[in-house]
N, C-alpha and C positions, 0 to 999 in steps of 0.2 A: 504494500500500500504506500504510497505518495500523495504527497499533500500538495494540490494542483496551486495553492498557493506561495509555494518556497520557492526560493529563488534558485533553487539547481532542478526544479521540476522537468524542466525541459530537455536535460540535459540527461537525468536519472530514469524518464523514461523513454530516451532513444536508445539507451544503452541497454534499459529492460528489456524492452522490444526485438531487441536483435539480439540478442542470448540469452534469451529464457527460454529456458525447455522443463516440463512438465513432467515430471519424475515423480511426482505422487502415487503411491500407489494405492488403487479403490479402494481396498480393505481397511486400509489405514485411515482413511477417511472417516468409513464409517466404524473403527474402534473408538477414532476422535469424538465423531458427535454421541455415541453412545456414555461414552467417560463422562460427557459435556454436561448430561441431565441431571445428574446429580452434583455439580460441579460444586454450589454455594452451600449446600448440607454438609459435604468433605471439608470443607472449609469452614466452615461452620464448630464443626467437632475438632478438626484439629487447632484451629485456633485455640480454642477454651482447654483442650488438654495440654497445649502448649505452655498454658498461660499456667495452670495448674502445678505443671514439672515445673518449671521456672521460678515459680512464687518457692515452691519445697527449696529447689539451688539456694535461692537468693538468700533463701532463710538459715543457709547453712555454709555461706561466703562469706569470705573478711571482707568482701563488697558490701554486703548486708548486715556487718557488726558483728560478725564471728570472729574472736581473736585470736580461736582454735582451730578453724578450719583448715581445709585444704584444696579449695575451689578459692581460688581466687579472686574470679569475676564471673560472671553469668551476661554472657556479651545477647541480650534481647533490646530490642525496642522499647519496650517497657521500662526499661532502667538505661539504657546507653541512648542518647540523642534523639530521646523522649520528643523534642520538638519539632526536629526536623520530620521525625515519624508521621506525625500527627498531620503535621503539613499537610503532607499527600494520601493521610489515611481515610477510608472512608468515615465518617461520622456521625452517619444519620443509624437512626433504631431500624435494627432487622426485625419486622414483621411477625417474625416466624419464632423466632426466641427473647424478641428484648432488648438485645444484646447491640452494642455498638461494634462497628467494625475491629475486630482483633489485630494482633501484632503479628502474624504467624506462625508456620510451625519449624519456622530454622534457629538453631541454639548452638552458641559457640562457648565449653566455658575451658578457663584458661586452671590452672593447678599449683600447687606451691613446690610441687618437686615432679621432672620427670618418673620417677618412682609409683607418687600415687597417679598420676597421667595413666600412666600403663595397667595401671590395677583395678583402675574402673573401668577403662577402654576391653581391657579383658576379659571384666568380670560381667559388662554390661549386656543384658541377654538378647536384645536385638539383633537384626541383619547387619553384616558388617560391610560397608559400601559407600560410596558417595552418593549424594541425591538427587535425582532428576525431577522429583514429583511423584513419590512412589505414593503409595495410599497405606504402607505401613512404615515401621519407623526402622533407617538407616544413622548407623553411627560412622564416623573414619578420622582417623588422627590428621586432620586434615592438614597441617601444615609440613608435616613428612610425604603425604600423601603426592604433594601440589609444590612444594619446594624441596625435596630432600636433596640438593647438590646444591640449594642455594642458603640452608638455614644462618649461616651467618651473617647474611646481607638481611633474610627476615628479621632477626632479630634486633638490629638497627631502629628497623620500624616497628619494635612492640609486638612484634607476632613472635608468639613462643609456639616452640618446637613439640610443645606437650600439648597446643590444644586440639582439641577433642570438638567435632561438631555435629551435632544429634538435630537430624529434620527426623518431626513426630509425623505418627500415623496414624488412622484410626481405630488401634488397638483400645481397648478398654480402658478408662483411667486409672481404675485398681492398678491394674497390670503395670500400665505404665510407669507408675510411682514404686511399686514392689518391684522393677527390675531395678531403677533410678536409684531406691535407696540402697539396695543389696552390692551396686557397683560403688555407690558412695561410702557406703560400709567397708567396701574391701580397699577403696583409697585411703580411707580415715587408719584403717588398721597397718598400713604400709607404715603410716607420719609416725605409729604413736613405737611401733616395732623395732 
C-alpha cells in the first residue's frame, strides 16, 4: 500500500508496477483470514495475561523495590516509556470486556547475574523460540540469540547478554504464572546458592 499523497508516490509505484510478482500462495490467504476472526479476542486474552505475569515480575524486581531480587527490570510498556506507549495506544473501552487497550504480550526482563539468567530461561516450561505471533507463549535469550559475536558492542548500549524475552500466549493464566514462578524460583535459588 502507498499513500497517493507522499511525495515518492510516483516514483514507489512505477517501480511496484514493474517488479511485482504475486507469490502469495491461496492457502495462505485463506489461513490468514481464518486467524483474522478471532484476531481482537487473542489479543484481548493475551494482553491481560500479559499484564498479569508482568504485574507478578514487577513485584518481584529491584525495579519494583525488591532489594532481594534477581530480575532486574521487567522491560513492558506499563512500567518503561509509559508515555510514549500511551501515545499510540488505543484508549477507548472494549465493548466486549471493559477493558482499555493493553500493553501487549512481549516481555523482556533483564537478571542480576548471568547464572540466575540461565536458570529461569531453563527452568521456564514454555516453547523455546523466538516470536512471530504464535498464539502460545515463546521464550529465547534473546540477546545471545540476535547478537552473540556482537555482545560486547551490546553491552555499551545496556543490553545484557542475560536477557530473556517471553511473548505470552493464550495459555491459561494459572498456568502461566505456575511456570513464571517455578523459573523465578529456580533463579532466586541460583542468587541465594
Amino acid at each position: 500500500m502507498l499513500n497517493p499523497k507522499g511525495r515518492h508516490y510516483k516514483a514507489l509505484k512505477d517501480h511496484l508496477s514493474k517488479h511485482f510478482e504475486d507469490t502469495y500462495f491461496d492457502e495462505d490467504a485463506v489461513c490468514m483470514e481464518l486467524n483474522s476472526q478471532d484476531f481482537k479476542h487473542r489479543i484481548r486474552v493475551i494482553d491481560a495475561s500479559a499484564e498479569t505475569v508482568c504485574d507478578f515480575f514487577r513485584s518481584r524486581s529491584i525495579a519494583g523495590g525488591s532489594a532481594t531480587a534477581v530480575i532486574r527490570e521487567v522491560f513492558y510498556p506499563k512500567y518503561i516509556t509509559r508515555d510514549k506507549y500511551d501515545a499510540c495506544r488505543k484508549l477507548e473501552v472494549d465493548p466486549e470486556d471493559g477493558r482499555i487497550g493493553g500493553f501487549g504480550g512481549l516481555i523482556s526482563l533483564t537478571f542480576t547475574s548471568m547464572a540466575a539468567s540461565e536458570a529461569f530461561f531453563d527452568t521456564l516450561q514454555c516453547y523455546k523460540a523466538a516470536s512471530f505471533g504464535a498464539n502460545f507463549t515463546l521464550a529465547c535469550p534473546y540477546t545471545i540469540i540476535t547478537h552473540f559475536t556482537e555482545l560486547d558492542w551490546t553491552s555499551q548500549y545496556g543490553v545484557e547478554a542475560g536477557l530473556v524475552r517471553i511473548s505470552i500466549g493464550m495459555e491459561e493464566r494459572e498456568t502461566l504464572l505456575s511456570w513464571m514462578k517455578a523459573a523465578l524460583d529456580a533463579a532466586e535459588a541460583v542468587k541465594s546458592a
